[in-house]
C-alpha positions as CSV (number, residue, x, y, z in Angstrom):
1,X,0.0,0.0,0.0
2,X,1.4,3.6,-1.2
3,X,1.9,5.9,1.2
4,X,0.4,9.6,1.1
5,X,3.2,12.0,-0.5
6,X,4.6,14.1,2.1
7,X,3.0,17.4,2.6
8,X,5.8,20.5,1.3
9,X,5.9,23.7,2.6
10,X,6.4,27.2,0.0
11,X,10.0,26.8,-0.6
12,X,10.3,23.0,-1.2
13,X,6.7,23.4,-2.6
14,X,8.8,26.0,-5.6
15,X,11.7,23.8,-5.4
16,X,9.7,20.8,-6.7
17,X,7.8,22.8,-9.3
18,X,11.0,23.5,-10.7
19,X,11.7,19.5,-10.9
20,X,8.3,19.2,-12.5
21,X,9.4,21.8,-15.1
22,X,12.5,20.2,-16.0
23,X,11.6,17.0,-16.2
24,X,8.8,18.2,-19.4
25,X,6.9,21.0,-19.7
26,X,3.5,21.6,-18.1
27,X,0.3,23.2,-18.6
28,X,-0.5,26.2,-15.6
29,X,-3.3,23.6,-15.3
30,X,-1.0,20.4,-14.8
31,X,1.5,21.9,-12.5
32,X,-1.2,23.4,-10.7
33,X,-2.7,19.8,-9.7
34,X,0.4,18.0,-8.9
35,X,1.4,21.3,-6.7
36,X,-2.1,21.0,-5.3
37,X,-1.7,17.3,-4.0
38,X,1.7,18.4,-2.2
39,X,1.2,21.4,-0.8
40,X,1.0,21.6,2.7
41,X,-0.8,25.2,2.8
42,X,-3.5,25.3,-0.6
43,X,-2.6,29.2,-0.7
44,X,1.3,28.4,-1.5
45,X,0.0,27.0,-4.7
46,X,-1.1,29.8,-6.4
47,X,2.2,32.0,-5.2
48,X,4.0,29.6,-6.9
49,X,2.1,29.4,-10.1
50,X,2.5,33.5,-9.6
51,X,6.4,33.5,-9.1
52,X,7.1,31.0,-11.7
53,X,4.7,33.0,-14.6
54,X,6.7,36.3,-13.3
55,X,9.8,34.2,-13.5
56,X,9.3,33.4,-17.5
57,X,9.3,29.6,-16.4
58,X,4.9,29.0,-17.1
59,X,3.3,29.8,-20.1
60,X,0.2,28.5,-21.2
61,X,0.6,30.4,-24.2
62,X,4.2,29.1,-24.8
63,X,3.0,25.2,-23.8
64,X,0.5,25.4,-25.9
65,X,2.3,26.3,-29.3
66,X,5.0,24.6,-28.8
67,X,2.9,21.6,-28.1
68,X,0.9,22.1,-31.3
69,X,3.9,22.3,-33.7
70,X,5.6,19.4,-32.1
71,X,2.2,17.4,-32.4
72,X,1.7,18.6,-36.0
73,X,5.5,18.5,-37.3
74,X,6.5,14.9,-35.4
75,X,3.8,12.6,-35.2
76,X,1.5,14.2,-38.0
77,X,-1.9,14.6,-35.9
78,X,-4.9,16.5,-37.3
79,X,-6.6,19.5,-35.8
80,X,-8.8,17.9,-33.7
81,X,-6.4,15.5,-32.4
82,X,-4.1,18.4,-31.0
83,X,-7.0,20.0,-29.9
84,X,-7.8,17.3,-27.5
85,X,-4.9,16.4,-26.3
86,X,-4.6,20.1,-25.3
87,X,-7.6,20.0,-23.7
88,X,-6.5,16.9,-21.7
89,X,-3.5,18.5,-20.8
90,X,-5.9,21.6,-19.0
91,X,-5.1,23.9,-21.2
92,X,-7.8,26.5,-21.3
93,X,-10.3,25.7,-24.1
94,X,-10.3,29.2,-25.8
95,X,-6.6,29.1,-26.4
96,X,-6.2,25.6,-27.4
97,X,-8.6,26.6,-30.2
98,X,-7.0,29.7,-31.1
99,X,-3.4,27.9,-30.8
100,X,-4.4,24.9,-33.1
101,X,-6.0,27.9,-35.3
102,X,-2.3,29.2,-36.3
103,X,-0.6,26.3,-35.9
104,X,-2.5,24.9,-39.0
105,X,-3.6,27.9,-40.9
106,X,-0.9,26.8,-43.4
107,X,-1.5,23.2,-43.7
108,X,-3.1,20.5,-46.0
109,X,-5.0,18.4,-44.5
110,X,-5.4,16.0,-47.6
111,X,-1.6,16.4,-47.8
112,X,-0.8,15.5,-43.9
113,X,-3.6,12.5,-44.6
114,X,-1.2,11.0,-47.0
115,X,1.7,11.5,-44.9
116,X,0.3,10.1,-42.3
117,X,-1.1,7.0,-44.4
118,X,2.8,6.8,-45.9
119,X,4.0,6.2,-41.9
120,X,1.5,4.0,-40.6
121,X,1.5,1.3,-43.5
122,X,5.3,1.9,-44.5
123,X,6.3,-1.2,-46.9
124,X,2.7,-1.7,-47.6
125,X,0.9,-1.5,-50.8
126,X,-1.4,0.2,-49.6
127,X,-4.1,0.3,-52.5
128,X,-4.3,-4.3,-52.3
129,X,-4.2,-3.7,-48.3
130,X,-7.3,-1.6,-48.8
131,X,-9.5,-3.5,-50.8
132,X,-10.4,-5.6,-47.7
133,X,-13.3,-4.3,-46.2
134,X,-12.2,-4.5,-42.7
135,X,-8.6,-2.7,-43.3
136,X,-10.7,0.1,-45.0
137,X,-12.5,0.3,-41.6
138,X,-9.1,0.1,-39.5
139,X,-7.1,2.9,-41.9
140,X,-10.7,5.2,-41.6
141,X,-10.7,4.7,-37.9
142,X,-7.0,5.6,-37.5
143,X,-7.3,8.7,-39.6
144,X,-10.1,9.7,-37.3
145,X,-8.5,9.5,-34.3
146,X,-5.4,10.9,-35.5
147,X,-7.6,13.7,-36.2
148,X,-8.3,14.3,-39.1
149,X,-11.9,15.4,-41.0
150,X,-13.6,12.7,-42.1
151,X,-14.1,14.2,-45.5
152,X,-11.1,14.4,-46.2
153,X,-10.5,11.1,-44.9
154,X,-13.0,9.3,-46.9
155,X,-11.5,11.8,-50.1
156,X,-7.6,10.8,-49.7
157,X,-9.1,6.7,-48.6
158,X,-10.7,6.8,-52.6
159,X,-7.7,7.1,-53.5
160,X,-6.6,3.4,-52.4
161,X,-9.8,2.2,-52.5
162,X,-13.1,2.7,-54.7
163,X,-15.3,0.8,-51.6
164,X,-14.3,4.6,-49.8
165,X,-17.5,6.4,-50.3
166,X,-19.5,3.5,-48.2
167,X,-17.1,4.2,-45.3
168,X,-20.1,6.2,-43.6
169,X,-22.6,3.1,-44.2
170,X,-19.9,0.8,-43.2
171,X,-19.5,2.3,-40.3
172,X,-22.9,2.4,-39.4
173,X,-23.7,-1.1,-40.3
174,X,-21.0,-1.9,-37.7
175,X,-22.3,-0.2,-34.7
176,X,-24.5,-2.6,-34.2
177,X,-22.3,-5.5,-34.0
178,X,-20.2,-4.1,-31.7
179,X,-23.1,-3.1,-29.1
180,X,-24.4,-7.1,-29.6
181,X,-20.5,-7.9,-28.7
């Protein structure tokens, strides 16, 4: 059985904020829980959140760009992929959206889509792989929760396969079978 963490006053309270923040960087909202379950006094929380912003060290603002490129430029996500993973990481909702807003004013979707598709299937001819019904499904279902649209999904999917445009009745027809499951 864990024991409960051990209760830190202000200065060891700021002193392990500063671990957190080297260790990876942290949403205000992030570092404000983990702070929260530590502190011995609830009010030191919010002087440290106050120090550190004053300091340079917390940015929401900051996190969340630099989250967004990183999500866009290395793994490839979609829109609404980056958006919710800000949102997970308690980012205030109105500046996720505005973040993921500039982040991807200059992209193509269609264009990430296939780059994506390239990644996940590498070495795979991807147009035979699609022809089965069910890998259709699985490619579909990975683009969406990658985050992409699902028009432009179903649009770069018709590529590979001509079956693309009953992705929406496929996935329908599905639903069912995995409630009777």
């Amino acid at each position: 059985m864990r024991s409960q963490p051990r209760k830190l006053a202000y200065q060891t309270l700021l002193d392990y904020a500063l671990k957190l923040l080297t260790g990876r960087a942290l949403s205000i909202g992030e570092l404000r829980e983990k702070l929260r379950r530590r502190a011995a006094e609830a009010g030191d929380v919010d002087t440290v959140l106050a120090k550190l912003k004053e300091a340079g060290y917390l940015s929401d603002e900051r996190f969340a760009e630099s989250f967004a490129s990183a999500r866009l430029e290395n793994q490839g996500f979609g829109k609404m992929r980056v958006l919710r993973d800000l949102r997970a990481r308690r980012v205030a909702p109105g500046l996720a959206e505005e973040t993921v807003k500039q982040v991807f004013e200059g992209s193509d979707e269609t264009a990430l889509i296939e780059t994506f598709l390239a990644r996940k299937y590498r070495g795979k001819d991807l147009a035979g792989l699609l022809k089965d019904e069910r890998q259709l499904m699985s490619a579909f279902r990975k683009l969406r929760m990658a985050g992409f649209g699902a028009g432009n999904a179903i649009r770069v999917l018709k590529r590979y396969a001509a079956q693309a445009e009953q992705i929406e009745e496929l996935e329908e027809a599905d639903a069912p079978e995995k409630e009777a499951e």
